[in-house]
mmCIF file as Biopython writes it, N, C-alpha, C and O atoms, coordinates in Angstrom:
data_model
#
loop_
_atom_site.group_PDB
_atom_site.id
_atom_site.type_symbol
_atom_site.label_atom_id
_atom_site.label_alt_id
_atom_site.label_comp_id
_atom_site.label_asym_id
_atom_site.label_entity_id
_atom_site.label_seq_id
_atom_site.pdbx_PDB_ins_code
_atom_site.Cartn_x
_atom_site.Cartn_y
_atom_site.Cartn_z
_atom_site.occupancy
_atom_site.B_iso_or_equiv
_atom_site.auth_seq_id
_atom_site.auth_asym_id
_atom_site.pdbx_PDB_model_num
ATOM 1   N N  . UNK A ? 1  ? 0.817  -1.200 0.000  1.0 0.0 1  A 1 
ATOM 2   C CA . UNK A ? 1  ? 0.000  0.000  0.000  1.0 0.0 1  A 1 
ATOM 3   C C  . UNK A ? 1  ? 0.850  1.249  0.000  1.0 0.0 1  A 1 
ATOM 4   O O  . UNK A ? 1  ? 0.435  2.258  -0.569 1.0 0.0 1  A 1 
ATOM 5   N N  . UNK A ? 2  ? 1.938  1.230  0.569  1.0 0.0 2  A 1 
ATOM 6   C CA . UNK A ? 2  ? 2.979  2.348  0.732  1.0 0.0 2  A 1 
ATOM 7   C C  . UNK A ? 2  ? 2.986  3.470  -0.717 1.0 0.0 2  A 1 
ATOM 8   O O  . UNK A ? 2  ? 2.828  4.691  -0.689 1.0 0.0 2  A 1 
ATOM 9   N N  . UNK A ? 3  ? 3.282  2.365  -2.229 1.0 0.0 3  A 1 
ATOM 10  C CA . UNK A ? 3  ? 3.418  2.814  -3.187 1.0 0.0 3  A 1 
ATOM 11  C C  . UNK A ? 3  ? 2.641  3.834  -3.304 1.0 0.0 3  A 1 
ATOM 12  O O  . UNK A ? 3  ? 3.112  4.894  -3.714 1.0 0.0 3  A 1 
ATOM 13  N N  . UNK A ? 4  ? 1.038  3.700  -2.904 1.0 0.0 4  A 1 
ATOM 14  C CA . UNK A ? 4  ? 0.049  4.054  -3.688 1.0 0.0 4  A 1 
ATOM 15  C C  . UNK A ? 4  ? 0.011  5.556  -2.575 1.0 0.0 4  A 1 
ATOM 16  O O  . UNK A ? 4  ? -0.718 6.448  -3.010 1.0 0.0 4  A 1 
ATOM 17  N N  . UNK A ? 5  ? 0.697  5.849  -1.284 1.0 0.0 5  A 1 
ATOM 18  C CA . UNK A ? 5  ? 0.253  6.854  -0.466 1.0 0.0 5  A 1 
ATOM 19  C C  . UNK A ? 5  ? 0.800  8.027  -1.267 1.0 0.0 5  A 1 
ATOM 20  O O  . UNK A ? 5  ? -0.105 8.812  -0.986 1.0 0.0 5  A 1 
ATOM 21  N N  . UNK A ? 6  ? 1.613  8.732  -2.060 1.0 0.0 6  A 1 
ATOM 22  C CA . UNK A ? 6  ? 1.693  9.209  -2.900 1.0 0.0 6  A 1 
ATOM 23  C C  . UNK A ? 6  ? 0.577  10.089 -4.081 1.0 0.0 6  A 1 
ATOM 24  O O  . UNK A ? 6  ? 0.349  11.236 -4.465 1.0 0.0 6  A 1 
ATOM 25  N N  . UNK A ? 7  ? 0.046  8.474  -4.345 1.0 0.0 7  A 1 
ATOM 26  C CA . UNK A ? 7  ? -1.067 8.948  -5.175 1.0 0.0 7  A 1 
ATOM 27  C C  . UNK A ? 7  ? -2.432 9.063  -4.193 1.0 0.0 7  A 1 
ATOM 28  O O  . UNK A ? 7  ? -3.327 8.958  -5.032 1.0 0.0 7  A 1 
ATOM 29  N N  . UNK A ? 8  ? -2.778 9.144  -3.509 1.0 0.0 8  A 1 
ATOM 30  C CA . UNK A ? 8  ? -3.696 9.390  -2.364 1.0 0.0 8  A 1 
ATOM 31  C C  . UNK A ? 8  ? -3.875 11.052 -2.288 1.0 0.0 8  A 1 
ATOM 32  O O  . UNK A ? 8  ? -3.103 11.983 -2.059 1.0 0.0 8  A 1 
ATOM 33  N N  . UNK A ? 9  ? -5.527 10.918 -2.651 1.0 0.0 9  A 1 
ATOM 34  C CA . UNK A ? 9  ? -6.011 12.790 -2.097 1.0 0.0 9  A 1 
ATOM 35  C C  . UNK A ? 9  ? -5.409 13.064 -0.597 1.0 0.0 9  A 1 
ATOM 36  O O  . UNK A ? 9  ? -4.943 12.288 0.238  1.0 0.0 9  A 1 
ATOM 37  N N  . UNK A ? 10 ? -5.586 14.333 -0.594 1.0 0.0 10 A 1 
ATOM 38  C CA . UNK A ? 10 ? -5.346 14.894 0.958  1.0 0.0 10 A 1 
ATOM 39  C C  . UNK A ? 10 ? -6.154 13.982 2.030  1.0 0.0 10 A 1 
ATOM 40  O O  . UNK A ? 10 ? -5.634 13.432 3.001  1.0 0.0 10 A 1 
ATOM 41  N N  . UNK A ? 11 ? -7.863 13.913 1.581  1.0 0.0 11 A 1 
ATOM 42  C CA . UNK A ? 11 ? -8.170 13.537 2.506  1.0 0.0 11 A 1 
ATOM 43  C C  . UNK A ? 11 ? -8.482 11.712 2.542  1.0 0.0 11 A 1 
ATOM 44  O O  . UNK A ? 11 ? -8.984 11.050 3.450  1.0 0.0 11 A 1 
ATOM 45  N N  . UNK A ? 12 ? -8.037 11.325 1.371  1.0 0.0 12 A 1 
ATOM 46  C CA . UNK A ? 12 ? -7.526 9.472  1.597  1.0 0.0 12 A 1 
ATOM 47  C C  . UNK A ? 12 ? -6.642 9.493  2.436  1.0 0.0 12 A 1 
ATOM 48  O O  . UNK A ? 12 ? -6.892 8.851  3.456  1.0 0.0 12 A 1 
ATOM 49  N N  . UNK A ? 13 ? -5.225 10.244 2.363  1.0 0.0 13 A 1 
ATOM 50  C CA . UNK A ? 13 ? -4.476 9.760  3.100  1.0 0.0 13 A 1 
ATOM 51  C C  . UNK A ? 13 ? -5.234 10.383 4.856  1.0 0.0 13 A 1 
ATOM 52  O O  . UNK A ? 13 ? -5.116 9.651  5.839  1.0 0.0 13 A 1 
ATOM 53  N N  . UNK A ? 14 ? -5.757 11.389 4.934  1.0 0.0 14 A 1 
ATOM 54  C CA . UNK A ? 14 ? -6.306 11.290 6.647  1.0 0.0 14 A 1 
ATOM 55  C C  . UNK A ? 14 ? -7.228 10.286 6.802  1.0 0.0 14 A 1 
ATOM 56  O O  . UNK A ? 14 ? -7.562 10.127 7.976  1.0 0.0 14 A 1 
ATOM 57  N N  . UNK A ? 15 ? -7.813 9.466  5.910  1.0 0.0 15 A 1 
ATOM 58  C CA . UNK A ? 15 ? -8.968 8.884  5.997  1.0 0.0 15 A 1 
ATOM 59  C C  . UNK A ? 15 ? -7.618 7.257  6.644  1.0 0.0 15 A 1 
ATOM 60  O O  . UNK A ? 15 ? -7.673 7.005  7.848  1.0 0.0 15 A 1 
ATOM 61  N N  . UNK A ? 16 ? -6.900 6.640  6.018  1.0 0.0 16 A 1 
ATOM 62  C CA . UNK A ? 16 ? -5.960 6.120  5.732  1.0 0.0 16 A 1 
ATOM 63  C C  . UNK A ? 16 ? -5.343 6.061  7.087  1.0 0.0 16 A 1 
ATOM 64  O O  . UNK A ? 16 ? -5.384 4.988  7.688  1.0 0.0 16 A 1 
ATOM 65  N N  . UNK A ? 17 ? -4.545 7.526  7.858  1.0 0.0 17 A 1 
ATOM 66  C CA . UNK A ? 17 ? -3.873 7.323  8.689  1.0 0.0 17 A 1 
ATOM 67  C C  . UNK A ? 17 ? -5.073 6.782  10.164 1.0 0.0 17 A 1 
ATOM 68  O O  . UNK A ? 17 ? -4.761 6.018  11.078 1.0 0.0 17 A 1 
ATOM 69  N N  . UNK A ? 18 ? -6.543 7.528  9.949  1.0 0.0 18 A 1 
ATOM 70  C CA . UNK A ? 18 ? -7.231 7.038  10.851 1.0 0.0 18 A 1 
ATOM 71  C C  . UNK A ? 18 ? -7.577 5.981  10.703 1.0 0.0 18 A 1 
ATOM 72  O O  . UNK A ? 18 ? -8.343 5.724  11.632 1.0 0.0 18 A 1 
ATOM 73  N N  . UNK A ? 19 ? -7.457 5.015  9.952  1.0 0.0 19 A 1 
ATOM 74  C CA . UNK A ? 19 ? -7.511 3.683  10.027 1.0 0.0 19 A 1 
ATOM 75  C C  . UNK A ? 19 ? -6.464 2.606  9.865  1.0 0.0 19 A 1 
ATOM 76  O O  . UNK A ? 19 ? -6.769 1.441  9.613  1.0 0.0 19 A 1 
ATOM 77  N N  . UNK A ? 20 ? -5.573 2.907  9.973  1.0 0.0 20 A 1 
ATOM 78  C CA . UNK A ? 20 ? -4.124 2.570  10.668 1.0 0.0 20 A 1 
ATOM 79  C C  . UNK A ? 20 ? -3.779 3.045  11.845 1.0 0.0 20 A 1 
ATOM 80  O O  . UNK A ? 20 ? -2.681 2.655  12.240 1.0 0.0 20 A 1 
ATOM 81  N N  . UNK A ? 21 ? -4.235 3.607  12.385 1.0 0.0 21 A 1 
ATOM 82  C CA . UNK A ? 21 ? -3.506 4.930  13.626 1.0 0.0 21 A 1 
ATOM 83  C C  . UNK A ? 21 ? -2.613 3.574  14.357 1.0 0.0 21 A 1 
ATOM 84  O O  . UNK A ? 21 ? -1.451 3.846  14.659 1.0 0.0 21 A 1 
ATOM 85  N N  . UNK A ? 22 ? -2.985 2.471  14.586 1.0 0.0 22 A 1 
ATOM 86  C CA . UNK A ? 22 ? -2.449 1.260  15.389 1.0 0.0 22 A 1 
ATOM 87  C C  . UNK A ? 22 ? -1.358 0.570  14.626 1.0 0.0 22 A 1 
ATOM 88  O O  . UNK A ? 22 ? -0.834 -0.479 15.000 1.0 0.0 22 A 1 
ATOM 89  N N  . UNK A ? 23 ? -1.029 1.270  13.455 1.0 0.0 23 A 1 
ATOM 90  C CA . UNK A ? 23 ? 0.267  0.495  12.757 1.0 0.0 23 A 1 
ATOM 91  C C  . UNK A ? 23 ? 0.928  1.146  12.651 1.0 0.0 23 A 1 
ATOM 92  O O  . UNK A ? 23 ? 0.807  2.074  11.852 1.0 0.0 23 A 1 
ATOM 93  N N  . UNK A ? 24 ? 2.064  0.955  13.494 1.0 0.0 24 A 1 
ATOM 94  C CA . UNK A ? 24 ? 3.073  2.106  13.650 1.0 0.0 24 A 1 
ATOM 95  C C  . UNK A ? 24 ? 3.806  2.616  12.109 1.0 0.0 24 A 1 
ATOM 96  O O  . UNK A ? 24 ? 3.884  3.788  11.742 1.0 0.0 24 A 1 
ATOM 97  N N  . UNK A ? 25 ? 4.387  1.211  11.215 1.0 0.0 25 A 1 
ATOM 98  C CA . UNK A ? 25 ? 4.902  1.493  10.497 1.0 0.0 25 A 1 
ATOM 99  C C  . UNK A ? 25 ? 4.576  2.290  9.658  1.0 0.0 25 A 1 
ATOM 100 O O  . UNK A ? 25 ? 5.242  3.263  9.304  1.0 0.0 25 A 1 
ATOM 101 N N  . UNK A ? 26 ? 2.843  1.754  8.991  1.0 0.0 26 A 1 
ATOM 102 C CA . UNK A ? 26 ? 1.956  2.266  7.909  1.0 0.0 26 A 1 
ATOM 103 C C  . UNK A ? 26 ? 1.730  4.024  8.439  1.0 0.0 26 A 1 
ATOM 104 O O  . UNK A ? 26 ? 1.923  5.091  7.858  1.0 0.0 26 A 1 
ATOM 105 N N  . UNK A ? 27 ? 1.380  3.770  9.409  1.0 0.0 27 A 1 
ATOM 106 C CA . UNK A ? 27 ? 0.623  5.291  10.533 1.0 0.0 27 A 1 
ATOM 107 C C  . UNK A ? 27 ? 1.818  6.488  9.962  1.0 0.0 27 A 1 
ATOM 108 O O  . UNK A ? 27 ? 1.579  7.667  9.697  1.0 0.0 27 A 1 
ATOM 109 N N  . UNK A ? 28 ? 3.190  5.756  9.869  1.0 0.0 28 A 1 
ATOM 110 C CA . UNK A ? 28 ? 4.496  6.758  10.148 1.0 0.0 28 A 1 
ATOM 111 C C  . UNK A ? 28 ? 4.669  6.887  8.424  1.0 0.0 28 A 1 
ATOM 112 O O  . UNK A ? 28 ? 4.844  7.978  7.882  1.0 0.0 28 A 1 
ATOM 113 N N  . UNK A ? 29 ? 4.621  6.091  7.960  1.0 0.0 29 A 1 
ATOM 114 C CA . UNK A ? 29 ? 4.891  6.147  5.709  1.0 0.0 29 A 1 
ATOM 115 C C  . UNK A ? 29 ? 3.634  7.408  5.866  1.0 0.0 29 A 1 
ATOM 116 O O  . UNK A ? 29 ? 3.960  8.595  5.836  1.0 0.0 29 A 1 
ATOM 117 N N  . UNK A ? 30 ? 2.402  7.039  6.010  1.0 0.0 30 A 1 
ATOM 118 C CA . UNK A ? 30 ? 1.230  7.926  5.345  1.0 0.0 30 A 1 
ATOM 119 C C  . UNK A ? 30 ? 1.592  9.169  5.816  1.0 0.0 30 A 1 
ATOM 120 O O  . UNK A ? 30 ? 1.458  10.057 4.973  1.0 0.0 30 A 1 
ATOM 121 N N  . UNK A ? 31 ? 2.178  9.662  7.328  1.0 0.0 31 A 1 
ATOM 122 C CA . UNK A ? 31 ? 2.089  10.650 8.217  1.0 0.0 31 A 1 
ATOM 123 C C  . UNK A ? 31 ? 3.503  11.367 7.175  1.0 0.0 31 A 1 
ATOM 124 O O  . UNK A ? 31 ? 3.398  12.377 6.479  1.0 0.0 31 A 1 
ATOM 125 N N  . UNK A ? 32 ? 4.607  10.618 7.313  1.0 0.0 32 A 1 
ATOM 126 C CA . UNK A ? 32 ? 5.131  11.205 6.551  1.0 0.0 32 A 1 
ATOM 127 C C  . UNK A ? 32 ? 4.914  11.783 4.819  1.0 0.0 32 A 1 
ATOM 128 O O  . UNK A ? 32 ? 5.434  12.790 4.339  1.0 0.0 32 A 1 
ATOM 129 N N  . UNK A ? 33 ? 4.217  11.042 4.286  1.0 0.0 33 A 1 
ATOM 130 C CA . UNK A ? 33 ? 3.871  11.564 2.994  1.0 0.0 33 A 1 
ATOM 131 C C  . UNK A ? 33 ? 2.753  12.977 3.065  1.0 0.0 33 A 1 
ATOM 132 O O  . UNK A ? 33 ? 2.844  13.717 2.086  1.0 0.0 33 A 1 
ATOM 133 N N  . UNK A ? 34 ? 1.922  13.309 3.935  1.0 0.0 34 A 1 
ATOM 134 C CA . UNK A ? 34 ? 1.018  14.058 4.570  1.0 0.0 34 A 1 
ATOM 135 C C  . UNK A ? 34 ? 1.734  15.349 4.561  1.0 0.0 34 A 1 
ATOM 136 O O  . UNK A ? 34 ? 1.457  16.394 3.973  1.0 0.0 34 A 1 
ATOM 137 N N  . UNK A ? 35 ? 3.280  14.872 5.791  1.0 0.0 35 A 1 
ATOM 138 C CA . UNK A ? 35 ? 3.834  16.290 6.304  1.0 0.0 35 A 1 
ATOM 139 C C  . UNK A ? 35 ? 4.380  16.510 5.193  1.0 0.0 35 A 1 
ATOM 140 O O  . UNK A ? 35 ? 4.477  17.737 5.188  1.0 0.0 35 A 1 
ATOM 141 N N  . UNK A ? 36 ? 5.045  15.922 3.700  1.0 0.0 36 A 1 
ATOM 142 C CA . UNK A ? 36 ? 5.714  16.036 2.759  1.0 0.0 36 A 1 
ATOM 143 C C  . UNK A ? 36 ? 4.982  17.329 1.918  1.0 0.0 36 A 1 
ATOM 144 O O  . UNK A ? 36 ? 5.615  18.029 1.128  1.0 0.0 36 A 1 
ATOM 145 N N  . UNK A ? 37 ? 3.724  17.497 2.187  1.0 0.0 37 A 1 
ATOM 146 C CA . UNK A ? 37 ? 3.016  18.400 1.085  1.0 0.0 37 A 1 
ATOM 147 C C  . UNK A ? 37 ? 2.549  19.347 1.389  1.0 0.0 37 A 1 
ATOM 148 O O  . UNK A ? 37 ? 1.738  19.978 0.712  1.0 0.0 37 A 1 
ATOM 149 N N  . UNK A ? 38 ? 3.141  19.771 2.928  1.0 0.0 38 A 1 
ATOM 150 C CA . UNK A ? 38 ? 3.074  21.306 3.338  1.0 0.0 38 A 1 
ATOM 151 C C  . UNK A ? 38 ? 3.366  22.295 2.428  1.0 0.0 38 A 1 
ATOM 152 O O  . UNK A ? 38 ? 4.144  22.216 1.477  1.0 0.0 38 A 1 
ATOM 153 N N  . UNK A ? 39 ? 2.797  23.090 2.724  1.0 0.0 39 A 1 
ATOM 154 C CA . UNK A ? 39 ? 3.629  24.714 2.156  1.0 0.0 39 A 1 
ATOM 155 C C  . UNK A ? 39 ? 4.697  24.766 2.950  1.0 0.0 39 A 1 
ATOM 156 O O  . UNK A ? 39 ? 4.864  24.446 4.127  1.0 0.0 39 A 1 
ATOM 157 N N  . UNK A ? 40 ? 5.583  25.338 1.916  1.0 0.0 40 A 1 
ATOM 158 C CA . UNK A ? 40 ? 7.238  25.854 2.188  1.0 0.0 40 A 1 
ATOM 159 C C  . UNK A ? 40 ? 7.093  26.735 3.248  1.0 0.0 40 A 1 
ATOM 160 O O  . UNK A ? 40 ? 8.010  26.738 4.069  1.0 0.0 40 A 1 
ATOM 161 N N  . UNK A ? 41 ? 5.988  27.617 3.455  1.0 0.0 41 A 1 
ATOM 162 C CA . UNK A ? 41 ? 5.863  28.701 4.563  1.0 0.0 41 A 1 
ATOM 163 C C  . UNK A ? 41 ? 5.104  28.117 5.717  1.0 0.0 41 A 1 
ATOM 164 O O  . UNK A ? 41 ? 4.442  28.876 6.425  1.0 0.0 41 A 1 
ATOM 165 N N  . UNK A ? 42 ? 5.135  27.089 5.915  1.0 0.0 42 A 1 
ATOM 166 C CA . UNK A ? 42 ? 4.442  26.810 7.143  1.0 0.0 42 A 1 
ATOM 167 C C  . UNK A ? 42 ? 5.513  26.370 8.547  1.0 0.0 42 A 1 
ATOM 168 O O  . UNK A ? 42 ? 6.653  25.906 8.513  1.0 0.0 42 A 1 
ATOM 169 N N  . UNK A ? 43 ? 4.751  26.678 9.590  1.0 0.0 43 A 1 
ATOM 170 C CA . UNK A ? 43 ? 5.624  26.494 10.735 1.0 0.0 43 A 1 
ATOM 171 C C  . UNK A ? 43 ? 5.888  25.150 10.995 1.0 0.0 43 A 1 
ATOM 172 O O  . UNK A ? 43 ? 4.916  24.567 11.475 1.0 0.0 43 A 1 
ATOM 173 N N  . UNK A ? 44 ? 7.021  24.376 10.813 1.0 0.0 44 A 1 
ATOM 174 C CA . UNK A ? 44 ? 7.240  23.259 11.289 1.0 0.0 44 A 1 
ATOM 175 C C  . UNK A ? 44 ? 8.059  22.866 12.714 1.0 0.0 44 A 1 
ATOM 176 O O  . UNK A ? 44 ? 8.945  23.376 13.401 1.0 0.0 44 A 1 
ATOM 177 N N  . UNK A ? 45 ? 7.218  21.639 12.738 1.0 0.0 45 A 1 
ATOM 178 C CA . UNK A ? 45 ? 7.640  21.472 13.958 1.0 0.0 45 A 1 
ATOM 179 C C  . UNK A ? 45 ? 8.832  19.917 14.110 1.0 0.0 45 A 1 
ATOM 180 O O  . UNK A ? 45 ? 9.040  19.354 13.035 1.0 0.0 45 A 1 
ATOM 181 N N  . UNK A ? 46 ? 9.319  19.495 14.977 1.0 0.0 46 A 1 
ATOM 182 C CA . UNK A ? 46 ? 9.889  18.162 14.592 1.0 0.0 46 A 1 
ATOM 183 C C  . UNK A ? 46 ? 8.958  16.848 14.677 1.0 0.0 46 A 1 
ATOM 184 O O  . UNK A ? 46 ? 7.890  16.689 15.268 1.0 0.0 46 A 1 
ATOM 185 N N  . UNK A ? 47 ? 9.607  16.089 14.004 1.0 0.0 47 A 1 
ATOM 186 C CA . UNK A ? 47 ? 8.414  14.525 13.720 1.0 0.0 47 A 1 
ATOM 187 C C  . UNK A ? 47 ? 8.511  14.052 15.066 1.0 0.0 47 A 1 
ATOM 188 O O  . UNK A ? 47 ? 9.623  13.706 15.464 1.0 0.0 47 A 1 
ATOM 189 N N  . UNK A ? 48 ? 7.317  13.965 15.993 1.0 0.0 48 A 1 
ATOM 190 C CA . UNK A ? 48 ? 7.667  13.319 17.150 1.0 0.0 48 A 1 
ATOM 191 C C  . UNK A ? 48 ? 8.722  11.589 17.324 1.0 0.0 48 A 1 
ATOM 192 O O  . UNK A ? 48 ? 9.579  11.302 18.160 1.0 0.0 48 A 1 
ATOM 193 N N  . UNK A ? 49 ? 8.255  10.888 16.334 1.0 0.0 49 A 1 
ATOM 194 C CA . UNK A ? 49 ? 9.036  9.671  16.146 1.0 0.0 49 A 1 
ATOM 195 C C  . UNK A ? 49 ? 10.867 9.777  16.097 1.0 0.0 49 A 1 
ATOM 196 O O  . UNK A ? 49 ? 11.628 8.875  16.448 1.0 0.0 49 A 1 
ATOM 197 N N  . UNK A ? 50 ? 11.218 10.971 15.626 1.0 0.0 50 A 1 
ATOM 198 C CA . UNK A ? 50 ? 12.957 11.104 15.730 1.0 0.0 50 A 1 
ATOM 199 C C  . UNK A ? 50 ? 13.093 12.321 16.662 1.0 0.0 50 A 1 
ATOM 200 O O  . UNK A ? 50 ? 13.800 13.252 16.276 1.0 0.0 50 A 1 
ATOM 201 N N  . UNK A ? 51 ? 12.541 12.389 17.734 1.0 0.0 51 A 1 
ATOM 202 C CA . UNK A ? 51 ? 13.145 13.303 18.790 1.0 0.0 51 A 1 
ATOM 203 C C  . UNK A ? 51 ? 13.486 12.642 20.027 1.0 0.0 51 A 1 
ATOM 204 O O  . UNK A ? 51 ? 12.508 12.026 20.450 1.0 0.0 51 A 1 
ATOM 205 N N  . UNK A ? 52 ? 14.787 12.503 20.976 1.0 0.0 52 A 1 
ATOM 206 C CA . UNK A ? 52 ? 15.319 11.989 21.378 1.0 0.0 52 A 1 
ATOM 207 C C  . UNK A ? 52 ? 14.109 11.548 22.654 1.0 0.0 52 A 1 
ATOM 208 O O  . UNK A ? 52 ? 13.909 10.338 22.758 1.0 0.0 52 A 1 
ATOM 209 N N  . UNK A ? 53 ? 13.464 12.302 23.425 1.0 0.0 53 A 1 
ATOM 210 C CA . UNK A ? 53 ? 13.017 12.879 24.494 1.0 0.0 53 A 1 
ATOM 211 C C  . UNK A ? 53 ? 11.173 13.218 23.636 1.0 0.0 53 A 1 
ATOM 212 O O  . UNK A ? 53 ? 10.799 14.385 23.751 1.0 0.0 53 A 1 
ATOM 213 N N  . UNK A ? 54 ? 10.419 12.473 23.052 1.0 0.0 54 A 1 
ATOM 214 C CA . UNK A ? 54 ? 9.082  13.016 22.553 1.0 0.0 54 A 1 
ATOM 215 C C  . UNK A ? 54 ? 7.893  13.447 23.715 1.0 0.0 54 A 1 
ATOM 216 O O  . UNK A ? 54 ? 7.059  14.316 23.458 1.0 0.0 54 A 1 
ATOM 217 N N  . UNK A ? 55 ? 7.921  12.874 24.750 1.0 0.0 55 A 1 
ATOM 218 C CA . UNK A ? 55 ? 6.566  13.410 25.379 1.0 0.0 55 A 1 
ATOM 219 C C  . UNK A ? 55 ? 7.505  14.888 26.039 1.0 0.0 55 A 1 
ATOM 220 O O  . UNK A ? 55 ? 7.292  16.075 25.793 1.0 0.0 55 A 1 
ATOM 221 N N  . UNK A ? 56 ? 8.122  14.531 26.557 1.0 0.0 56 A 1 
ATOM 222 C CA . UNK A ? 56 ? 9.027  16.224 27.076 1.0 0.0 56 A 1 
ATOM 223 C C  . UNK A ? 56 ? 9.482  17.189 26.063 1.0 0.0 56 A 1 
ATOM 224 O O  . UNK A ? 56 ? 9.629  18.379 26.346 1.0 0.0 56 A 1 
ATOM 225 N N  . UNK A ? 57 ? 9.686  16.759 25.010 1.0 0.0 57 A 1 
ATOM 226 C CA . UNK A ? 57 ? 9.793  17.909 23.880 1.0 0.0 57 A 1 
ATOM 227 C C  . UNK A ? 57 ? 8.576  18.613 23.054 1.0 0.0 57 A 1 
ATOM 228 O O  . UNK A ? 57 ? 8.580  19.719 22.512 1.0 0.0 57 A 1 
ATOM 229 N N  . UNK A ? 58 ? 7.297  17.422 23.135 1.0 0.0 58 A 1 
ATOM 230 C CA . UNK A ? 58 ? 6.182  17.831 22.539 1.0 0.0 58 A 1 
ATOM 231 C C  . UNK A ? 58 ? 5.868  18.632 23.143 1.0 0.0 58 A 1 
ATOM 232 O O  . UNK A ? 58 ? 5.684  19.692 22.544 1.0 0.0 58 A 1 
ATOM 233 N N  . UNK A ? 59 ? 5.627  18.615 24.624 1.0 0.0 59 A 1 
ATOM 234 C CA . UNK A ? 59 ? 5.106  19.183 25.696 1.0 0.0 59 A 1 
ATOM 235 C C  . UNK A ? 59 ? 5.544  20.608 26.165 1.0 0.0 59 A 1 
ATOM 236 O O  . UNK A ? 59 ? 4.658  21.318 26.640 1.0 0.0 59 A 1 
ATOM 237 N N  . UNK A ? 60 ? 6.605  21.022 26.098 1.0 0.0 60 A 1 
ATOM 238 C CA . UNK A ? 60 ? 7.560  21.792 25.543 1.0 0.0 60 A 1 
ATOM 239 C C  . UNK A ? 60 ? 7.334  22.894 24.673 1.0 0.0 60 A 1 
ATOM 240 O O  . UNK A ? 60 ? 7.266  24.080 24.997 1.0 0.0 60 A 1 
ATOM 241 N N  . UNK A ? 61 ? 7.206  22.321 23.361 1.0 0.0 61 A 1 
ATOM 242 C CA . UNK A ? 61 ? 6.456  22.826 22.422 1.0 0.0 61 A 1 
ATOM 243 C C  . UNK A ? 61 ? 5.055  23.237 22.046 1.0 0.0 61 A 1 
ATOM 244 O O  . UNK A ? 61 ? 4.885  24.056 21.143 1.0 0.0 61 A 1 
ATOM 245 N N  . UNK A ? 62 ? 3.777  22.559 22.877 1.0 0.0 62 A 1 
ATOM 246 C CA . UNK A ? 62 ? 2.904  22.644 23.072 1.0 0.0 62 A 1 
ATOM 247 C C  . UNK A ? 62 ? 2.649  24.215 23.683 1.0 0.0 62 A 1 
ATOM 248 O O  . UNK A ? 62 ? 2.008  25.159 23.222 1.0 0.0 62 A 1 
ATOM 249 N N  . UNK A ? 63 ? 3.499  24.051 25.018 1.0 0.0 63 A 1 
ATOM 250 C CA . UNK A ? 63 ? 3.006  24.855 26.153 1.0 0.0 63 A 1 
ATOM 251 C C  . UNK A ? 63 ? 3.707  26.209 25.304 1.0 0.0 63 A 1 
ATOM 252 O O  . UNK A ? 63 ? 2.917  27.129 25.089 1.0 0.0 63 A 1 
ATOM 253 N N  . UNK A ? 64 ? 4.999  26.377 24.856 1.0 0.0 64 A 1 
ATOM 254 C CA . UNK A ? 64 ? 5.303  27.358 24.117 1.0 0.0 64 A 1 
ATOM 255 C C  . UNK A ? 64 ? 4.359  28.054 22.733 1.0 0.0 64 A 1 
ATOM 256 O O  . UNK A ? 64 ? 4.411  29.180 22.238 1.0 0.0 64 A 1 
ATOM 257 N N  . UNK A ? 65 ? 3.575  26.943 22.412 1.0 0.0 65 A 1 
ATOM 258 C CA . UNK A ? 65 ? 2.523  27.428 21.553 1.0 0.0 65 A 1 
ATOM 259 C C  . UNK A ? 65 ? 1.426  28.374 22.142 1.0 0.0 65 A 1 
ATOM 260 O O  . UNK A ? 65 ? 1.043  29.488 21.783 1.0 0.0 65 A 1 
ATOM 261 N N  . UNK A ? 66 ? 0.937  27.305 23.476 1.0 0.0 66 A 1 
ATOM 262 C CA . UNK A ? 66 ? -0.167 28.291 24.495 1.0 0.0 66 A 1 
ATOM 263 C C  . UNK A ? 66 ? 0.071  29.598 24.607 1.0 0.0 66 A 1 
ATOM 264 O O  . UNK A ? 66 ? -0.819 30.445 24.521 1.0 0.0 66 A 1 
ATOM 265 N N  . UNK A ? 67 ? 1.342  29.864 24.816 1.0 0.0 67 A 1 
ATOM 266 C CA . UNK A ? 67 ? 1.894  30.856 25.559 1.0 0.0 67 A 1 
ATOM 267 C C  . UNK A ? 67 ? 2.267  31.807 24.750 1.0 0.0 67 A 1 
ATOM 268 O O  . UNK A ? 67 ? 2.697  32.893 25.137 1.0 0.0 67 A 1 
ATOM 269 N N  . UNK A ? 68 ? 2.076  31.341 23.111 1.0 0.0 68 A 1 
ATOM 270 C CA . UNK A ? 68 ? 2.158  32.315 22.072 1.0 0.0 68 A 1 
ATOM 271 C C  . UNK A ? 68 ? 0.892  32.894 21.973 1.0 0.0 68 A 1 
ATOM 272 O O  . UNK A ? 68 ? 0.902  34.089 22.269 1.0 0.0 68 A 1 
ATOM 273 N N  . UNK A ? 69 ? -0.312 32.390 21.619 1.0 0.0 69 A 1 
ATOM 274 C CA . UNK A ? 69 ? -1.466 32.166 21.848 1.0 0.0 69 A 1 
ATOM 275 C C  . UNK A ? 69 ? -2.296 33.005 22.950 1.0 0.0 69 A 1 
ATOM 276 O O  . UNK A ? 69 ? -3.373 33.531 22.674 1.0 0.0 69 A 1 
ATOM 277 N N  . UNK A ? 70 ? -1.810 33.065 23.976 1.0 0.0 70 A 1 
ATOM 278 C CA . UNK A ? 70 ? -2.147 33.872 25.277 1.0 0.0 70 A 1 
ATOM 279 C C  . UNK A ? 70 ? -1.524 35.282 25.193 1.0 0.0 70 A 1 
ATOM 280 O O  . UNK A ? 70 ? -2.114 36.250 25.674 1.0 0.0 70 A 1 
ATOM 281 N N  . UNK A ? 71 ? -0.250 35.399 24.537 1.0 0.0 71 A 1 
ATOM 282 C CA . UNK A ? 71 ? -0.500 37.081 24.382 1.0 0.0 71 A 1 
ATOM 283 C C  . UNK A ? 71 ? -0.907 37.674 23.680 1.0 0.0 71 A 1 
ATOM 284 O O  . UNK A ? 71 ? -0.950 38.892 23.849 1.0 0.0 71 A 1 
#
């Protein structure tokens, strides 16, 4: 199925990752092909799967969002 995430609308592949969400491997190919088709101007953030430390860095990042948000 990997091949075909590529050729997948925007919303096959969300349709796709919510029905995988429990396969790590598949969940992580679709998620990555997803984040692949951002706009160049959008704020990125890191892939939780390659950050050394993910619930303390998300969290991190989260609360720094709030806190953008709140002023």
């Amino acid at each position: 199925m990997s091949e075909n995430l590529h050729q997948m609308t925007h919303a096959e592949l969300k349709q796709y990752l919510s029905q995988h969400r429990n396969e790590e491997e598949a969940f992580r190919e679709a998620l990555q092909v997803l984040i692949s088709r951002r706009n160049s101007e959008t704020v990125r953030y890191p892939y939780p799967f390659d950050l050394a430390n993910p619930e303390r860095e998300i969290t991190a990042i989260l609360k720094a969002k709030i806190n953008l948000t709140d002023s």
